[in-house]
VMD Tcl script that draws the C-alpha trace (Angstrom):
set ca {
  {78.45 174.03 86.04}
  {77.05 170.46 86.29}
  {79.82 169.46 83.95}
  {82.58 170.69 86.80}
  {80.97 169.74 89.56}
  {80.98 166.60 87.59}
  {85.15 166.40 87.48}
  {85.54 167.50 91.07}
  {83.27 164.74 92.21}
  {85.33 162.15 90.13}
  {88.68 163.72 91.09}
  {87.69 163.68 94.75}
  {86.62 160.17 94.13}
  {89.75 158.58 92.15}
  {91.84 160.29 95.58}
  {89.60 158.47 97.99}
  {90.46 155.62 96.48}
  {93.74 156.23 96.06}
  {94.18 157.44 99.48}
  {91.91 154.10 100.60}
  {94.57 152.55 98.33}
  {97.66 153.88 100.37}
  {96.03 152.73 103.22}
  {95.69 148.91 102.27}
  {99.19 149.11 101.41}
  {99.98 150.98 105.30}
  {97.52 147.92 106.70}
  {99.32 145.30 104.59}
  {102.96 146.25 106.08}
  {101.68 145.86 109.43}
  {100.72 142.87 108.49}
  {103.73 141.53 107.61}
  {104.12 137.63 108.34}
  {105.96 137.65 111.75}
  {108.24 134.83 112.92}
  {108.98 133.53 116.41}
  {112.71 132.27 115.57}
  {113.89 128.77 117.19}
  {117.28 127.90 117.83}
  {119.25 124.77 117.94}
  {122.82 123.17 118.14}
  {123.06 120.27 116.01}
  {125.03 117.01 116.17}
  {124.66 115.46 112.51}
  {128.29 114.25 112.38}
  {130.61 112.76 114.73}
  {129.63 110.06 117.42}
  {126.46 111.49 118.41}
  {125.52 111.72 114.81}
  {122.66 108.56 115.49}
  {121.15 111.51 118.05}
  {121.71 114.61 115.90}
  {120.11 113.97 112.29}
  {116.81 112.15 114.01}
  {116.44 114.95 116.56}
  {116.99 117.35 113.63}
  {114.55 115.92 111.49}
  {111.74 116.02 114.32}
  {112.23 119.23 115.05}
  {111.96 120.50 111.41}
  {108.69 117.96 110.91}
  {107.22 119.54 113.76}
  {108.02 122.93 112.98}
  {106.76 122.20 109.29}
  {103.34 121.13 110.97}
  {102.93 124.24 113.04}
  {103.43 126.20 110.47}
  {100.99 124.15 107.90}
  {98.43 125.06 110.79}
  {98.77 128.66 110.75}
  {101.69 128.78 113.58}
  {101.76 130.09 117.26}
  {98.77 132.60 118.07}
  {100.92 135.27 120.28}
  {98.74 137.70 121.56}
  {96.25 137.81 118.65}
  {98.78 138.02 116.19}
  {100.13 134.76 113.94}
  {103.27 133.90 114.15}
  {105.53 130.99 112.20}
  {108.18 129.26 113.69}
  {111.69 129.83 112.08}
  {114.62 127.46 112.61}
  {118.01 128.48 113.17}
  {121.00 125.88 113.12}
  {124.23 125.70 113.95}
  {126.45 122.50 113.98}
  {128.61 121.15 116.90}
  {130.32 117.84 114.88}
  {129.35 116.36 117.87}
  {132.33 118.15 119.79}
  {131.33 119.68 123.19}
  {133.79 122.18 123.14}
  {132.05 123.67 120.30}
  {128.81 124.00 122.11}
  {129.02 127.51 124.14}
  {130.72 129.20 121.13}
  {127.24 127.98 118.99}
  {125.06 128.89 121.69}
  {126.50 132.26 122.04}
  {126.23 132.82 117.96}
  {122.58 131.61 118.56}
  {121.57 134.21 120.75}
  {123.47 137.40 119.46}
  {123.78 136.53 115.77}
  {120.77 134.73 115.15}
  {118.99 136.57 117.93}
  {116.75 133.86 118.36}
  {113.73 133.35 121.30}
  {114.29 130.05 122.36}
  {116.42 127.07 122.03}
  {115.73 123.99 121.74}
  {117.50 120.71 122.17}
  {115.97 116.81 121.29}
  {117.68 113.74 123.52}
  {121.76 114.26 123.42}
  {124.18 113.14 126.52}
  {124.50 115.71 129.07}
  {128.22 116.62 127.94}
  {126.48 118.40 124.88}
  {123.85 120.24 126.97}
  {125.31 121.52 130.04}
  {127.84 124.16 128.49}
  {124.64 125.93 127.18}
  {123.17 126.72 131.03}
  {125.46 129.83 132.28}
  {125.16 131.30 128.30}
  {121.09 131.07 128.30}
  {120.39 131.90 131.77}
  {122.61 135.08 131.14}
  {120.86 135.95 128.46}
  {117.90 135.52 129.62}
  {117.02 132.74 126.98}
  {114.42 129.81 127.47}
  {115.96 126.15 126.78}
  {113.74 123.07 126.48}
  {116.27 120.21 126.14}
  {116.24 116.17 126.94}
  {119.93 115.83 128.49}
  {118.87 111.92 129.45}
  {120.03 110.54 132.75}
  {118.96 113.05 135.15}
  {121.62 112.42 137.98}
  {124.54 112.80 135.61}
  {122.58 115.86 134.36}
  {122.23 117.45 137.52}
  {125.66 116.50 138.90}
  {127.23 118.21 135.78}
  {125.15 121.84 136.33}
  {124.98 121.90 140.58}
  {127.33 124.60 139.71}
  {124.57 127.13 138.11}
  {121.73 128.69 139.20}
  {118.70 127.64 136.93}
  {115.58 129.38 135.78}
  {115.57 129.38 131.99}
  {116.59 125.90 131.58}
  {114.35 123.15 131.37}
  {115.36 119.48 130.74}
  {113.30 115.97 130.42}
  {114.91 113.05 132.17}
  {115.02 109.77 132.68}
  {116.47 108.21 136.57}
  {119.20 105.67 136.71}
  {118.18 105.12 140.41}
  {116.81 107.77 141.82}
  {113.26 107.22 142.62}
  {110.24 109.95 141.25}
  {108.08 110.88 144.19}
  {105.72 109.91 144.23}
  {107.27 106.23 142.65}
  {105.94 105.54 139.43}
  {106.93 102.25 137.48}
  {108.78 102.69 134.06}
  {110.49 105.90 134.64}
  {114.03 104.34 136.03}
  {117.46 102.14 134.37}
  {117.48 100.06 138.15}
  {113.32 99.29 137.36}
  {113.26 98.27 133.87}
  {117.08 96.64 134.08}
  {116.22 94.20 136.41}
  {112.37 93.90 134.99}
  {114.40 92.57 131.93}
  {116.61 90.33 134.32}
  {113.36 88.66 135.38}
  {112.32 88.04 132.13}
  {115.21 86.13 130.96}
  {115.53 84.14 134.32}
  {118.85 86.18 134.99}
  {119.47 86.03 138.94}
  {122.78 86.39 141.01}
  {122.97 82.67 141.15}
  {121.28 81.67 137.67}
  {120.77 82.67 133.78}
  {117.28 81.28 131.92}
  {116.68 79.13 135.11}
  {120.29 77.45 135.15}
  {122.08 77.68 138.26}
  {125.09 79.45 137.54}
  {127.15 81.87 139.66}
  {126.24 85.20 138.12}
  {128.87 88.08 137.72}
  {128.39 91.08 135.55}
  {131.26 93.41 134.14}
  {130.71 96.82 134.38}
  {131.84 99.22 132.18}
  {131.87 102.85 130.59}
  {133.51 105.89 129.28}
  {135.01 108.17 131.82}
  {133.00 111.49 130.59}
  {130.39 113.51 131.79}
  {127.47 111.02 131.16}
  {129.47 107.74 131.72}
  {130.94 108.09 135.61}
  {127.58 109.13 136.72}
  {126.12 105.66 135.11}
  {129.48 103.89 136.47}
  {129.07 104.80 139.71}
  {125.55 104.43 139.86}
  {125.35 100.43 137.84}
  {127.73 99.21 140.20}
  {126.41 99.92 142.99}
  {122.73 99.27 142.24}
  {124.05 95.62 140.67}
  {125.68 94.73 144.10}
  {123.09 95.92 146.44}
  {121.07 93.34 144.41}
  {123.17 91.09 145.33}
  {125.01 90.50 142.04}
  {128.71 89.91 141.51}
  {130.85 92.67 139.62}
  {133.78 92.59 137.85}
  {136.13 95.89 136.45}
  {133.69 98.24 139.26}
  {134.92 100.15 141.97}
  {134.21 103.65 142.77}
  {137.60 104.08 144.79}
  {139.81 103.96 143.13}
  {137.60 103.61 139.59}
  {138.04 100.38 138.17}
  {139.40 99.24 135.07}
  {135.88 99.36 133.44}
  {135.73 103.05 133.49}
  {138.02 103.84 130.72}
  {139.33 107.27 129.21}
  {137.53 108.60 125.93}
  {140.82 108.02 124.16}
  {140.81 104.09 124.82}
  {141.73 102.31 121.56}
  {142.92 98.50 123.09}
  {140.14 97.20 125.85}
  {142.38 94.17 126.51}
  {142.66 95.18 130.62}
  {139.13 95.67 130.65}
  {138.52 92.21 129.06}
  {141.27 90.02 130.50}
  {139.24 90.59 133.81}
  {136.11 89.81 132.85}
  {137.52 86.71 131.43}
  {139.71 85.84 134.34}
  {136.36 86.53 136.79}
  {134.30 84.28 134.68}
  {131.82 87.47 133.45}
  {128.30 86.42 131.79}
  {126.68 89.71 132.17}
  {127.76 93.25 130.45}
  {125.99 96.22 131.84}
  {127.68 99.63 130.92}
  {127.10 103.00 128.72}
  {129.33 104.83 126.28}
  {128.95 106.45 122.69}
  {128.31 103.81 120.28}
  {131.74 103.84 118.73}
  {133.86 103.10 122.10}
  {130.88 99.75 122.52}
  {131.68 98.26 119.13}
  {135.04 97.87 119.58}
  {135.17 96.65 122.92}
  {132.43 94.64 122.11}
  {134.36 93.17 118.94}
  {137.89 92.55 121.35}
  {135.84 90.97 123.59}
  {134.51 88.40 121.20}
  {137.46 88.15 119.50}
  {139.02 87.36 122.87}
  {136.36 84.34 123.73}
  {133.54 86.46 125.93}
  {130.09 85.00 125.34}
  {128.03 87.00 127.64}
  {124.24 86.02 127.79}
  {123.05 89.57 128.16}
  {124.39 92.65 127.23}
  {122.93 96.13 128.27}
  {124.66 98.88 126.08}
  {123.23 102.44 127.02}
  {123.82 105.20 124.84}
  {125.78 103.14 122.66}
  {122.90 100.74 121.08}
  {120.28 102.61 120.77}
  {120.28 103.36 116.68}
  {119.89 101.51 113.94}
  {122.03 103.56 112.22}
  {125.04 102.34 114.87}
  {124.36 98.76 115.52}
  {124.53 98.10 111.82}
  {127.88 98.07 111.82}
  {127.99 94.67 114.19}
  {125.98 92.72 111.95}
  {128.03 89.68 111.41}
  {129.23 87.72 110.45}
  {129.99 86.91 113.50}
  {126.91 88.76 114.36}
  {127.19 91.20 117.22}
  {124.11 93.15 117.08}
  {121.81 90.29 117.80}
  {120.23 90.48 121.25}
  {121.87 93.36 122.81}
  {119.51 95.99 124.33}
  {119.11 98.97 126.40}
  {116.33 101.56 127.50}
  {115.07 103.65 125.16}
  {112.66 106.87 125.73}
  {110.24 107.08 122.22}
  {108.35 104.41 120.05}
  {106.29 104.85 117.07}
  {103.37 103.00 118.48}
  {103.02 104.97 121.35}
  {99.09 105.38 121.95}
  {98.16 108.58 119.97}
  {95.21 109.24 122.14}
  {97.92 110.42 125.02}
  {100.31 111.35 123.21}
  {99.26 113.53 120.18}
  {101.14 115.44 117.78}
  {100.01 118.57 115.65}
  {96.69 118.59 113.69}
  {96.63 114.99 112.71}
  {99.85 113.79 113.06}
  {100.54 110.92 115.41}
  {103.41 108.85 116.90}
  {102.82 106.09 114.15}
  {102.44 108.73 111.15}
  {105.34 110.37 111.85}
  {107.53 107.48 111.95}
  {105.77 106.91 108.52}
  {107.25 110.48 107.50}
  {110.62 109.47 108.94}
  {110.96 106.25 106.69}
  {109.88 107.78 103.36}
  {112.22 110.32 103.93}
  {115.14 108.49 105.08}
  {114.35 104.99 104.04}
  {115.95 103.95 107.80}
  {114.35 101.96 110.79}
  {112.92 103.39 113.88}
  {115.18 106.24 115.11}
  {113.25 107.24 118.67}
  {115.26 110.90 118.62}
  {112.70 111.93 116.15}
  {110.01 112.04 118.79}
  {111.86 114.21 120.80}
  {113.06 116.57 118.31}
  {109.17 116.74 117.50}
  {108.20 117.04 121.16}
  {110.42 120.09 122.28}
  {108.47 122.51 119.36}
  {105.24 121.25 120.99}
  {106.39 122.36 124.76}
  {107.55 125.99 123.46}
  {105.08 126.59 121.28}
  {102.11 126.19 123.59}
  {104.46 128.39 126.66}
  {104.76 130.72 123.64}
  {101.01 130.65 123.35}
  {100.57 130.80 126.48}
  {102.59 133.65 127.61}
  {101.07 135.85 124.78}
  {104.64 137.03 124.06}
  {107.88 136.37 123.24}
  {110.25 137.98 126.02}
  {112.55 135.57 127.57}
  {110.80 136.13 131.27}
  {107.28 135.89 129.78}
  {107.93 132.43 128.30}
  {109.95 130.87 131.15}
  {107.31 131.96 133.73}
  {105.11 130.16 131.37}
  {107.02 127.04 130.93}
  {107.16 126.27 134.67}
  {103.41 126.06 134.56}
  {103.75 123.68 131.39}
  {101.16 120.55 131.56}
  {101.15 119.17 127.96}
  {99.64 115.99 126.40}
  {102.67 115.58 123.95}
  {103.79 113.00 121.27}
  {106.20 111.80 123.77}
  {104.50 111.74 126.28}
  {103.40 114.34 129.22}
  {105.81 117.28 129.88}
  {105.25 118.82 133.20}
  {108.18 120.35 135.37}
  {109.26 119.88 138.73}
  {109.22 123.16 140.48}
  {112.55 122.34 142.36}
  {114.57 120.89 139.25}
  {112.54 122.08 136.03}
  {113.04 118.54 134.95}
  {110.06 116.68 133.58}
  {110.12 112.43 133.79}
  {110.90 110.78 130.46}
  {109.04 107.33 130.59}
  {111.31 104.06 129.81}
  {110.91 101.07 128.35}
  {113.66 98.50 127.54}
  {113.82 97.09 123.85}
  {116.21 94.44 122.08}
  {117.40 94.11 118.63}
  {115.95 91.32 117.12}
  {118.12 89.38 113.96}
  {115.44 89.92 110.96}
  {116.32 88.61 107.34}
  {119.73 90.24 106.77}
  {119.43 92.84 109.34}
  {118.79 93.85 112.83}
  {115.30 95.71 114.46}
  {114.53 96.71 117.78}
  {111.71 95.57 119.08}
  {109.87 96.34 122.70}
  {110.43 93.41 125.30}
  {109.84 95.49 128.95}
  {106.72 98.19 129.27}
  {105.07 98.88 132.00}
  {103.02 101.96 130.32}
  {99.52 101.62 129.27}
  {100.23 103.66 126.37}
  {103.09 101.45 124.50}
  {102.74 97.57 124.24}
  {105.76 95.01 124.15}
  {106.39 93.98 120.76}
  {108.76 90.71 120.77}
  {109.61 88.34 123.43}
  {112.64 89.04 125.74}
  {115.59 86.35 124.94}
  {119.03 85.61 125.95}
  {122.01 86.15 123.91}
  {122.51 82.71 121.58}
}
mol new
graphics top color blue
foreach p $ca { graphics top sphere $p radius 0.5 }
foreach p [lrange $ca 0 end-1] q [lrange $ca 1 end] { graphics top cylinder $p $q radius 0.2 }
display resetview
């Protein structure tokens, strides 16, 4: 009898184990890892491609930190970040189609979009707000931004921007083009009636391309140049001058001819980097020496102002605002765990062996603003996370995100940078800051 009762007891105890065994497993599958999935359009090739593979690459290195430190706590339960990617070629045409695939193919939770030109942006507003999808995106100059989506009403969208000229209240220094433009103008000695302390009668051609980020600068330069009380040439809002040329524009001679003929020393204008080069190499080749050049959007990478390093050498001395640096102070402007500003730039050159590309901050910095509304909601429905991000007040690596409640656009601080002629190549180097957390770096100078 001892014997059986021997058996039974070891029978019943190999099935509680078993059945403890079973259960494990049960536990184990409701444990599976779960994934908050992150959407993006991409711009790798084409004209924005300078944009595109730097904002890419920030995005992934942020993700990849995130996820090294256990991902997004969502109501008690740990989540990784998953990115999903579709590619645009840089064609804005192509952007609601990918937007669309992103929500009902993909079926992602968010999207999110690193510093592009508004052209890229704005077709995704009607398609996310539909559905009901969060955006974080940097669509850069905020009054071409908002003139290009008046047309739709806005709750899931949320942009950074920088001002061409219209002022943050309350007024903050660094955060507008008309500030740091003629902060740079005072630096070099350029006035309406002298360059580097010459007297000289001062007159600056205007240009840029006639898209949806362009005739919003256009309009805007002009106009902020003359109330100055500087002298144009190619601007006029009515009709548009001859400065504000089609996307298709091959042969700037009109454009130049004037600015010859009206004696121009001054070029102040925005387009995509391949429209500047070969304006800017006509011009030259025509006999223009301007003294300063301002090239917006079209000089900001490495990547596109190698391809005017002479000889004769083109790159040298042109500048522009720019919106991210590697030595921004990491004590304001953290990343995840221990990554900072200057280490990730670190990241970015052993990976790509290329200079300073200042899209990688942002691609970095949208992750950080949806994964702490993420957090923060405790969920990942559409409503749950927008209603957080409008409540968003984050210490980022670019910076601090926090968004208006009437526009849901957060100020992008500015500073304006040069490329300075090192060895056989150009870098860009920090001559205007008025932020405590970012130092200039070289000495503003007039074109030689």
């Amino acid at each position: 009898m001892n014997k059986f009762l021997a058996i039974l007891l070891a029978v019943a105890l190999a099935l509680s184990v078993g059945l403890i065994g079973c259960g494990g497993g049960e536990q184990e599958e409701e444990e599976e890892q779960q994934y908050i999935r992150i959407g993006t359009v991409t711009y790798t090739e084409g004209m924005y491609a300078g944009f595109g593979g730097a904002g890419l690459w920030g995005t992934e290195a942020a993700i990849e930190d995130i996820n090294a430190l256990g991902g997004v706590d969502v109501d008690g339960v740990n989540y990784l970040l998953q990115l999903y990617k579709r590619e645009s070629l840089s064609d804005e045409t192509k952007v609601a189609s990918l937007t669309e695939a992103l929500i009902d193919t993909d079926q992602v939770d968010a999207i999110v979009i690193p510093c592009i030109p508004p052209p890229m942006v704005a077709p995704m507003v009607p398609i996310v707000e539909a559905a009901g999808i969060p955006l974080i995106a940097f669509p850069a100059p905020y009054e071409p931004w908002m003139a290009m989506i008046a047309a739709y009403t806005r709750t899931y969208t949320f942009t950074s921007n920088f001002h061409i000229a219209t002022p943050l209240v309350p007024p903050q220094p660094g955060y507008l083009i008309k500030d740091i433009g003629f902060e740079f103008f005072d630096a070099v000695g350029v006035t309406p009636t002298a360059i580097g302390g010459v007297p000289t009668d001062v007159v600056v051609g205007v240009y840029a391309s006639d898209d949806g980020d362009g005739r919003g600068w256009y309009e805007l330069m002009g106009a902020m140049l003359e109330d100055a009380g500087y002298t144009t040439s190619s601007w006029s809002v009515d009709p548009p001058g001859v400065g504000l040329f089609p996307m298709d524009t091959a042969d700037y001679s009109a454009i130049i001819d004037e600015w010859l003929a009206d004696g121009v020393n001054v070029l102040w204008g925005n387009c995509p980097a391949p429209h500047f080069q070969d304006l800017w190499k006509q011009a030259y080749a025509k006999g223009l020496r301007p003294k300063v050049i301002f090239a917006a959007r079209a000089a900001l990478f490495w990547t596109d102002q190698s391809g005017l390093i002479g000889p004769p050498d083109l790159a040298t001395g042109v500048g522009l605002e720019n919106w991210w640096h590697n030595e921004y102070d990491p004590s304001v402007c953290p990343g995840f765990g221990t990554t900072t500003p200057q280490s990730l730039y670190e990241r970015w050159v052993a990976d790509t062996g290329e200079q300073l590309n200042p899209n990688i901050g942002w691609g970095y910095c949208q992750v950080q603003v949806i994964a702490d509304a993420i957090e923060r909601a405790g969920s990942l429905d559409g409503t749950a996370i927008r209603d957080a991000l409008k409540t968003t007040n984050l210490s980022t690596i670019a910076y601090k995100i926090k968004y208006g409640a009437a526009d849901q656009s957060s100020p992008a601080p500015l500073y304006y940078f040069q490329w300075f002629k090192e060895g056989g190549t150009v870098v860009l180097k920090v001559v205007v800051s008025k932020h405590a957390f970012l130092d200039t770096t070289g000495t503003a100078f007039l074109i030689p």
